[in-house]
N, C-alpha and C positions, 0 to 999 in steps of 0.2 A: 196639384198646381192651383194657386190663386183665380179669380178672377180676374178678368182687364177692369183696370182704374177706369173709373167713370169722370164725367164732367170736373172738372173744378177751375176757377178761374175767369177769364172774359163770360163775357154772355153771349147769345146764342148768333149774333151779327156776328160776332169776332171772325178774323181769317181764320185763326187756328181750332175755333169751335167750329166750323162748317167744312172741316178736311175729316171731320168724327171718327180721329182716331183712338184707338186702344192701347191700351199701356197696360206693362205689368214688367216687373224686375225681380232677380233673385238674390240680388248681391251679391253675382256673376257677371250676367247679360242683361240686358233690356230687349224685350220682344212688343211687335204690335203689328196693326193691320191700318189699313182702311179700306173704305167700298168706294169699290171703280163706279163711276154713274159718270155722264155726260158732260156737267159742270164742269169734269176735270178734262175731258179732250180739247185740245186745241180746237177752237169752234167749224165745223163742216167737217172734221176728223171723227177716227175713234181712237188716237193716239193722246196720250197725258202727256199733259205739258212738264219738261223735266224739271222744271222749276220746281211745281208741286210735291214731286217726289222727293227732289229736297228738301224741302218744308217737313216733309214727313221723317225722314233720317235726321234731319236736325234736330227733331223734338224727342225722338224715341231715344238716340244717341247722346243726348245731353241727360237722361236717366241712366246712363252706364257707367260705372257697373251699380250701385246701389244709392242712387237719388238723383234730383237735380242737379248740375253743374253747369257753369258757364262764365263768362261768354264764351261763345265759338273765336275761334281764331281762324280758322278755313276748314274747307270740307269738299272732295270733290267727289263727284260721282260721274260712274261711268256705265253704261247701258252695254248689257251682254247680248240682251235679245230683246226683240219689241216686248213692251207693256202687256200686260193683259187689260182686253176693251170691255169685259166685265168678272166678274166674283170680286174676291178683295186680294189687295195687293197687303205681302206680309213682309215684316221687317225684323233681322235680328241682326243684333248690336253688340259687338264684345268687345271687350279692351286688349291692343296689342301691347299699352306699358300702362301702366300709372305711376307716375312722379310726384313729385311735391307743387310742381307749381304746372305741368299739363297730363292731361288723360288724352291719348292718341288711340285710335279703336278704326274700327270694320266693321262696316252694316251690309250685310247680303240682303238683297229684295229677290222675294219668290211672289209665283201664284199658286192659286190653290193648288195644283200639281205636286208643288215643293221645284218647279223649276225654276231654277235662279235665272233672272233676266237683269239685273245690277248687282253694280259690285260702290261702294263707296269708303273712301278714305277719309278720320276728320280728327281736328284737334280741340279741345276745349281747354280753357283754364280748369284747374281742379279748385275752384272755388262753388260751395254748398250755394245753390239757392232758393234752399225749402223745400213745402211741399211739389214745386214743378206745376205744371197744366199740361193738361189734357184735353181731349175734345169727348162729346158724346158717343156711344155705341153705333145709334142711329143719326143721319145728318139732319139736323135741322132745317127746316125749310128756308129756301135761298131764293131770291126774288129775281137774279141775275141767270142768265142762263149761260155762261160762263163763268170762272175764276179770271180770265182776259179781262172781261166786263167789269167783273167786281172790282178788279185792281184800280182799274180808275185814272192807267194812264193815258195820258195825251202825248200826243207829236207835237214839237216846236223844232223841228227840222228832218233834214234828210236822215238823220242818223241818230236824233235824241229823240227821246221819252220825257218826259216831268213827272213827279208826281207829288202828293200832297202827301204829307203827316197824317191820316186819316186818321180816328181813334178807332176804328174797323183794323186796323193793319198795325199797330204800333204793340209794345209790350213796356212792362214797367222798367220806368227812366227814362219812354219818350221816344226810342229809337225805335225806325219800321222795324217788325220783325226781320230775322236772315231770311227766312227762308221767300218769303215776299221781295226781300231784296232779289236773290237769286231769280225769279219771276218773272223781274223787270227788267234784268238784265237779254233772261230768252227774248222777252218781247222787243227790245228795241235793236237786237240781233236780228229777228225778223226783219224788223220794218225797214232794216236801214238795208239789208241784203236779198228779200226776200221776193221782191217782183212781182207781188200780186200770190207769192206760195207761200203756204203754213209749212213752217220751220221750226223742228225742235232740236233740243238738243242733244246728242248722244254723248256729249262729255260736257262736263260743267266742272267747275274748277274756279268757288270763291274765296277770297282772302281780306275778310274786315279790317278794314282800316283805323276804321271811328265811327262815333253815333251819330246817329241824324238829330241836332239839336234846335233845327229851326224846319228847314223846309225850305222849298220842295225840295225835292232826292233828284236830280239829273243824273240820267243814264245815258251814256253817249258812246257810240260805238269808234275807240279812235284807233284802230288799226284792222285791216282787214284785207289781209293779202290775198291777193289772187294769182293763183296758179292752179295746176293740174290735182286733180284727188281732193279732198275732204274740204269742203268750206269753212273758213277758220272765221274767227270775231273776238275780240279784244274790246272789253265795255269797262270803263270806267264809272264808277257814281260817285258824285259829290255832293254836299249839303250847299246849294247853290246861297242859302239868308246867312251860313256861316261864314261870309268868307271864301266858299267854296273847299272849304274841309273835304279834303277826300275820307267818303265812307268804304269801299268796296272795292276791288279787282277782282274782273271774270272773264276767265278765258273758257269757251264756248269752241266745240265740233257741233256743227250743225247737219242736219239732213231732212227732205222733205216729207212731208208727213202723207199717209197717202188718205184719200177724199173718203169720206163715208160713203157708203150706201144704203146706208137707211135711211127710211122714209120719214 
């Protein structure tokens, strides 16, 4: 077997270069990992934020079965069992059809064990886009002591987020990456539901609309029913300098993360 593909692409700031994952394809699957460290817990947890984790199946996923492809079309993923709070989380990726105009696939997330603790669904265009990116083997140093932090969103109300076009966050043509989309979405799911609790997601569920061609991305949580069992959240994002172009739909199962104990 190959070795996992190394760096290529943003530099070393980039979101997707500081998730430092591994890649490698056979013209079957796409397989890869990353290392569980801190940055990725919801901050006072040892739970990763699900966002992240799609970030990661979005990128490994979009190499299946034998190169780059995209854009995503939607993707959702669903948690079997909590995360692993260290080793490296592993990802494989296979195609359930390929067509002429979409690649529809399965990414199962293990830990080192080989226990699967997600399961995710997602669709892509079947259009080539080169070589792909990647992240580093090892993470680069990150100056944030979370991915929360790094994202860089703010609150402008009960239930929204903002966030800015960073070139830390974007990919070529200008649009934030998905998986950063999906991110923002956990967080203002939180903020807008969460009461002072760290909230992740056990099901995530986004569906691309459009690119973000101006800025900022509003994330606004507009439905969120209450009743008995599972707390639900309905986030919408738009490109608020567009017009308000809708980018995103994400429907979110939320659940509370439990507190760290480490010191």
């Amino acid at each position: 077997m190959s070795e996992p593909t190394r760096a290529r692409g943003p530099g070393d700031g980039h979101y997707i270069t500081l998730l430092a994952i591994s890649l490698q394809s056979d013209g079957e699957s796409a397989t890869g990992s990353i290392p569980v460290r801190s940055q990725l817990f919801a901050p006072g947890t040892t739970r990763i934020r699900t966002g992240l984790l799609a970030t990661a199946v979005d990128l490994i996923a979009g190499h299946c079965p034998d190169g780059a492809v995209g854009p995503t079309v939607d993707l959702r993923l669903q948690m079997l069992a909590r995360p692993p709070s260290s080793g490296r989380v592993h990802l494989t990726s296979r195609p359930l059809k390929v067509g002429a105009r979409f690649i529809v696939g399965e990414t199962l997330l293990t830990d080192d064990a080989d226990r699967p603790f997600g399961r995710a669904v997602h669709s892509f265009l079947n259009n080539s886009m080169g070589e792909g990116i990647t992240g580093p083997l090892v993470p680069p140093a990150m100056a944030e002591t979370s991915f929360d932090e790094f994202l860089g969103a703010r609150a402008t109300g009960e239930r929204r987020l903002e966030l800015d076009p960073d070139p830390r966050l974007t990919i070529p043509g200008g649009t934030v990456q998905g998986g950063a989309q999906a991110l923002l979405a956990e967080l203002a799911a939180e903020h807008a539901l969460g009461g002072g609790r760290r909230l992740v997601a056990s099901d995530l569920d986004i569906r691309f609309l459009g690119r973000v061609k101006v800025g900022p991305v509003v994330a606004a949580v507009t439905h969120a029913p209450i009743h008995e069992g599972p707390l639900t959240a309905v986030v919408s994002l738009w490109d608020a300098g567009n017009e308000n172009a809708a980018v995103a739909s994400v429907t979110l199962t939320l659940e509370s993360a439990p507190v760290s104990d480490r010191s």
